[in-house]
Jmol script that loads the backbone (N, CA, C; Angstrom):
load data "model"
ATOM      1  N   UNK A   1       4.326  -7.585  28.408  1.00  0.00           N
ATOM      2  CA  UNK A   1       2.893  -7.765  28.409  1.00  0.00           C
ATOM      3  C   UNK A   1       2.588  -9.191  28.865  1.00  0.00           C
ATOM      4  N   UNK A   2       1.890  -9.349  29.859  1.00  0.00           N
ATOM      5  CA  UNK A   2       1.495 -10.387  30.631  1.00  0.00           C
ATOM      6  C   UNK A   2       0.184 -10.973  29.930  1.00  0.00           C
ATOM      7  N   UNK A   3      -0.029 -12.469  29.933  1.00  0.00           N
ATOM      8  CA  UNK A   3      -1.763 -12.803  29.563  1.00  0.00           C
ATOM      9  C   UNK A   3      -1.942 -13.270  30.572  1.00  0.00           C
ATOM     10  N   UNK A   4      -2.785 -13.413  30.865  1.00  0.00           N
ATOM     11  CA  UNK A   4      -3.611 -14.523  31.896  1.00  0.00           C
ATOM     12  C   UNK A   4      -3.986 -15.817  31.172  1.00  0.00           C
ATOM     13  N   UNK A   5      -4.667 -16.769  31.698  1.00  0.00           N
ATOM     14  CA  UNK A   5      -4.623 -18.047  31.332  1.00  0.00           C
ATOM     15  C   UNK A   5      -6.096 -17.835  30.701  1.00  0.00           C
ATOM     16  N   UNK A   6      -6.984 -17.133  30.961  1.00  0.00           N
ATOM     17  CA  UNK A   6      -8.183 -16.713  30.007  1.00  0.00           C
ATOM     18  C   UNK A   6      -7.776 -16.141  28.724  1.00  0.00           C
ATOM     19  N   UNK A   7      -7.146 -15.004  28.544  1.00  0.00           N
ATOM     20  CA  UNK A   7      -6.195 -14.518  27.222  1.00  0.00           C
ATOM     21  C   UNK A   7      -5.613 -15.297  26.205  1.00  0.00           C
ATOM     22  N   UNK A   8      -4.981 -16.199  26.949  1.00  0.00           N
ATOM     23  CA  UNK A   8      -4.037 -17.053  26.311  1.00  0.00           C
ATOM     24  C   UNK A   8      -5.227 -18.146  25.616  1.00  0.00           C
ATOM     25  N   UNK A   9      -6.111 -18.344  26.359  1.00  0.00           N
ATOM     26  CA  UNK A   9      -7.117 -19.322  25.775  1.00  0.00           C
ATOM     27  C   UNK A   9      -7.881 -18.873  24.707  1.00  0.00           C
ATOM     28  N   UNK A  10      -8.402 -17.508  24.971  1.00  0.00           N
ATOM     29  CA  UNK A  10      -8.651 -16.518  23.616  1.00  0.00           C
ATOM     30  C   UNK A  10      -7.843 -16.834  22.836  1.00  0.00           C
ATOM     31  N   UNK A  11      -7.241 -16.337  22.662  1.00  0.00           N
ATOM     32  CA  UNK A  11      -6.009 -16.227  21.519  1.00  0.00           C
ATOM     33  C   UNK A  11      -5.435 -17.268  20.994  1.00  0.00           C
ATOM     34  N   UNK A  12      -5.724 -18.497  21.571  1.00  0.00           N
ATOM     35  CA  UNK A  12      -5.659 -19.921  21.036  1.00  0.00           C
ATOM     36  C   UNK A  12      -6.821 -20.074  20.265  1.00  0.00           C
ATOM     37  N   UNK A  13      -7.546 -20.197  20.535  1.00  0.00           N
ATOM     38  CA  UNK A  13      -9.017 -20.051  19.688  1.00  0.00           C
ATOM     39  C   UNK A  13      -9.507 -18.759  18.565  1.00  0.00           C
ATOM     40  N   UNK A  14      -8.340 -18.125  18.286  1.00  0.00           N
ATOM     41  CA  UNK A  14      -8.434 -17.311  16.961  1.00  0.00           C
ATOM     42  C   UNK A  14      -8.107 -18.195  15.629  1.00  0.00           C
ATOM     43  N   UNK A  15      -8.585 -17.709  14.893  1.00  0.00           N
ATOM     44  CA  UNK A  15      -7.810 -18.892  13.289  1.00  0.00           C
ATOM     45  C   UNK A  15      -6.572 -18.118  13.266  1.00  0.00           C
ATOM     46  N   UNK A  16      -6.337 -18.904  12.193  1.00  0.00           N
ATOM     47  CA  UNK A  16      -4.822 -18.278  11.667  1.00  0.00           C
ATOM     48  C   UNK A  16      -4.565 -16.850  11.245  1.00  0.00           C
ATOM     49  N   UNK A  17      -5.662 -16.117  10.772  1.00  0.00           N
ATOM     50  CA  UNK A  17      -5.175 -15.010  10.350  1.00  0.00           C
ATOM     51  C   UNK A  17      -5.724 -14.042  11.265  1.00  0.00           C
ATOM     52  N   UNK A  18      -6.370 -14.181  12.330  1.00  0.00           N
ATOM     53  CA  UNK A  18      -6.489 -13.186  13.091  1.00  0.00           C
ATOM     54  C   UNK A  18      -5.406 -13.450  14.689  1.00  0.00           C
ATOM     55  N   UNK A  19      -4.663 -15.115  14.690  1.00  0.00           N
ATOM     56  CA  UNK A  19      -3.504 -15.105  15.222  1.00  0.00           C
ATOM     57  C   UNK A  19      -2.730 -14.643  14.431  1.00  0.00           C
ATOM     58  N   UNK A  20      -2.527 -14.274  13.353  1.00  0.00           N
ATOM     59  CA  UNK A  20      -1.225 -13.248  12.627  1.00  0.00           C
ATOM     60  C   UNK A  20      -1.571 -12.314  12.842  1.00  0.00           C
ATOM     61  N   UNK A  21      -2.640 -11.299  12.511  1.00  0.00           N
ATOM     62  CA  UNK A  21      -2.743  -9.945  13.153  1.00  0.00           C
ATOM     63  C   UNK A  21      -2.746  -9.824  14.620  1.00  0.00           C
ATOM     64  N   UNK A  22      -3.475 -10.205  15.361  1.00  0.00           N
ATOM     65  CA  UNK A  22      -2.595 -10.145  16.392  1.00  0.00           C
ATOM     66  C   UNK A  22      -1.070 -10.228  17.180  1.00  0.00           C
ATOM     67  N   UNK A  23      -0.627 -11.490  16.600  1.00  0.00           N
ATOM     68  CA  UNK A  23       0.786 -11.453  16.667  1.00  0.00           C
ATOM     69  C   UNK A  23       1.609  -9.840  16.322  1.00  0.00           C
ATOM     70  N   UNK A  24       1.304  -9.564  14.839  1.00  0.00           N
ATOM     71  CA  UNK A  24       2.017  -8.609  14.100  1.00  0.00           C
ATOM     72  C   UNK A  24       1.572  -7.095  14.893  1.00  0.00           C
ATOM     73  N   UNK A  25       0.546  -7.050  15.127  1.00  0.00           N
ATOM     74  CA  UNK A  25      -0.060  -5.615  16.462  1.00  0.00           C
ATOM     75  C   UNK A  25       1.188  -5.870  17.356  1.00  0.00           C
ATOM     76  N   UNK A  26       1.099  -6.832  18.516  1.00  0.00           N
ATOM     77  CA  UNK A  26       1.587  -7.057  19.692  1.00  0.00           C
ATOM     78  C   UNK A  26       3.318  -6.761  18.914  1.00  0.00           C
ATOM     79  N   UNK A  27       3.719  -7.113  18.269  1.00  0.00           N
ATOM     80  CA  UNK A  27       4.892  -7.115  18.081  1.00  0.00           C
ATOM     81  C   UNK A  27       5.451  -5.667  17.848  1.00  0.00           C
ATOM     82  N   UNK A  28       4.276  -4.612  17.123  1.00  0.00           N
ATOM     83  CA  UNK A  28       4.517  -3.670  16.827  1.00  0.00           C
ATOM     84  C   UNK A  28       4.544  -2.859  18.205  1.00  0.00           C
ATOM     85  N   UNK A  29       3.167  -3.115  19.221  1.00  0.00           N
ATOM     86  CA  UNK A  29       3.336  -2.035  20.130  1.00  0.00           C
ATOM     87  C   UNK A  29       4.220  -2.667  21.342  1.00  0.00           C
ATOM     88  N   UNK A  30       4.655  -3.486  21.262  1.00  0.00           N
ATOM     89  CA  UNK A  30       6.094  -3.921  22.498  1.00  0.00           C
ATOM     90  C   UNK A  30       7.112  -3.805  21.610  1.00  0.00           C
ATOM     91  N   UNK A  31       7.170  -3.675  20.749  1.00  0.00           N
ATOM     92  CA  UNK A  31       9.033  -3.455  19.954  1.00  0.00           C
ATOM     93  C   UNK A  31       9.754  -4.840  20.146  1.00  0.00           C
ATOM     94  N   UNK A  32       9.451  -5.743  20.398  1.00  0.00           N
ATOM     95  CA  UNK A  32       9.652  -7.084  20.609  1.00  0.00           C
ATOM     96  C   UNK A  32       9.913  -8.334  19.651  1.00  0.00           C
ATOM     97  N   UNK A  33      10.546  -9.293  19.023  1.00  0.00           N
ATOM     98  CA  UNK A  33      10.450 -10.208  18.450  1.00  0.00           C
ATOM     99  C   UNK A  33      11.408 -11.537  19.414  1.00  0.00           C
ATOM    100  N   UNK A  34      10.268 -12.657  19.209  1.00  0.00           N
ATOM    101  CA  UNK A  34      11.409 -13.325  20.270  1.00  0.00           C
ATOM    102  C   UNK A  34      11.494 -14.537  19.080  1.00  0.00           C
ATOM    103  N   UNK A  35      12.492 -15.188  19.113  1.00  0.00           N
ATOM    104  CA  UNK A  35      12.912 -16.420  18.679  1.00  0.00           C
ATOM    105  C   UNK A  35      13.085 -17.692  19.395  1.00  0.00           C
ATOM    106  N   UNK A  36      13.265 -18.741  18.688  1.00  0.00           N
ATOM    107  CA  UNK A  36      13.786 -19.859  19.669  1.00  0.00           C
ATOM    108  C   UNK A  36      15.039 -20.202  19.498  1.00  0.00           C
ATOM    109  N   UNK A  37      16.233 -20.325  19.992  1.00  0.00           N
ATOM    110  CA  UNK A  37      17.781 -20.420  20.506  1.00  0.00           C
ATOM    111  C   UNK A  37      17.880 -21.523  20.879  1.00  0.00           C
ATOM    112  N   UNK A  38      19.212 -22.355  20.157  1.00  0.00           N
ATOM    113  CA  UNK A  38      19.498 -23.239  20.870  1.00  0.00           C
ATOM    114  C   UNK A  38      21.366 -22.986  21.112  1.00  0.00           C
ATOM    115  N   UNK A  39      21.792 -24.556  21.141  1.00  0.00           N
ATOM    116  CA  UNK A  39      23.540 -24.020  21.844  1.00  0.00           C
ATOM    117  C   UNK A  39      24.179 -23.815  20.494  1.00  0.00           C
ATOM    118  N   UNK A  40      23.377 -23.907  18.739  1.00  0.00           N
ATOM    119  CA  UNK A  40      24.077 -23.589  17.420  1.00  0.00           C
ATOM    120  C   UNK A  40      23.409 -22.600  17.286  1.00  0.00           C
ATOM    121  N   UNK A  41      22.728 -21.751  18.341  1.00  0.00           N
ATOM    122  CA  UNK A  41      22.196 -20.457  17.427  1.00  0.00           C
ATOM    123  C   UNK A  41      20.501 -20.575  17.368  1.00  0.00           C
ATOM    124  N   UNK A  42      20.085 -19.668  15.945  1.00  0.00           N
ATOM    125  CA  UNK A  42      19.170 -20.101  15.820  1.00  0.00           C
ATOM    126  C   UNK A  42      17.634 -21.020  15.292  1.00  0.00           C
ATOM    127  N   UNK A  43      16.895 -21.565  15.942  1.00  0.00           N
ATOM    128  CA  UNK A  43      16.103 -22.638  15.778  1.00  0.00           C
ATOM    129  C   UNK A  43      15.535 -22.252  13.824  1.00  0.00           C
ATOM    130  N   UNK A  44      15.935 -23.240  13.358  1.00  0.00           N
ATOM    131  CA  UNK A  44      15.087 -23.137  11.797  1.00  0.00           C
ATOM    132  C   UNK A  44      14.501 -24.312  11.544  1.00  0.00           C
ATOM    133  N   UNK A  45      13.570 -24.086  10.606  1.00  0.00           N
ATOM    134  CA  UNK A  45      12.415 -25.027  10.447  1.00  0.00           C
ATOM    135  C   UNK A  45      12.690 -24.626   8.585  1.00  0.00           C
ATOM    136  N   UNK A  46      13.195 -26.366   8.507  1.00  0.00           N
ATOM    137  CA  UNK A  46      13.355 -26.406   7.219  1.00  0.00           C
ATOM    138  C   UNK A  46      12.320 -27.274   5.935  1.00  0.00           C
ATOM    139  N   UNK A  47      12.213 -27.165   4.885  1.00  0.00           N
ATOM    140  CA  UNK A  47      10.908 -27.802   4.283  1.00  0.00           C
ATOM    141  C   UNK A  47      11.954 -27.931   2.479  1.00  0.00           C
ATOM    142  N   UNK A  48      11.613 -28.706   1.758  1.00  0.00           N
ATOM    143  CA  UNK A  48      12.337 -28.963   0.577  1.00  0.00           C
ATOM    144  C   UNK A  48      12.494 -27.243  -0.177  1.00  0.00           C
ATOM    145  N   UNK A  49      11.175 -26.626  -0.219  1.00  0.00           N
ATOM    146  CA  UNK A  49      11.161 -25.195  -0.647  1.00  0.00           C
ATOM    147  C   UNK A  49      11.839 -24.147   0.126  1.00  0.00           C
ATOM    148  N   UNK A  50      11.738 -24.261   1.250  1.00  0.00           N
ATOM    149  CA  UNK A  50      12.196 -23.270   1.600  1.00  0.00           C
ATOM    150  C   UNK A  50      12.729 -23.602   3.453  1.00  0.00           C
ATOM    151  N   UNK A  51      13.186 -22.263   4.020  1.00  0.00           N
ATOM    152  CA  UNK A  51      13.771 -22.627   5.481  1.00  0.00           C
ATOM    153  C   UNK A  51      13.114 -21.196   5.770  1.00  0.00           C
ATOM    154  N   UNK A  52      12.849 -21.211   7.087  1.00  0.00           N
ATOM    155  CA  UNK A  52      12.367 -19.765   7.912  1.00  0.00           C
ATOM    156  C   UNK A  52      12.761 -20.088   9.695  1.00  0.00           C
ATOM    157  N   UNK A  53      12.355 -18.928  10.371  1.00  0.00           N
ATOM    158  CA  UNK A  53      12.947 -18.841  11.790  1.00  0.00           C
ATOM    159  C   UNK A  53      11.766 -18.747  11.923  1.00  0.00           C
ATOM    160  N   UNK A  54      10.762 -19.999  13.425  1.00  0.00           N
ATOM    161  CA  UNK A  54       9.967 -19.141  13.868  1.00  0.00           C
ATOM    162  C   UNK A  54      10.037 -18.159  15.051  1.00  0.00           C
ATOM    163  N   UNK A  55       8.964 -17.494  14.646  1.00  0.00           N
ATOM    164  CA  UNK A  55       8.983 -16.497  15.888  1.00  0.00           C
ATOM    165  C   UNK A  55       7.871 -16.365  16.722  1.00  0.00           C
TER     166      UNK A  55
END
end "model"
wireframe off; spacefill off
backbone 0.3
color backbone group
């Protein structure tokens, strides 16, 4: 699924929780999850509580 540079500007200008539903739609109808990779694998984002992968 392609955006255009209008799309992409939409979708920058959503808040946070309607960029999570969107995200979580799009993910559902492309079957898709992408990550970020580096040459140890994959990218984590760590915080004293807790660690997660973004996606």
């Amino acid at each position: 699924m392609a955006l255009d540079a209008n799309q992409m500007a939409e979708i920058a200008a959503y808040d946070e929780e309607k960029r999570l539903n969107y995200s979580v739609k799009t993910m559902v109808q492309e079957r898709q999850i992408w990550i970020l990779t580096d040459e140890h694998g994959c990218v984590m984002l760590n915080t004293e509580d807790e660690d997660c992968v973004p996606v």
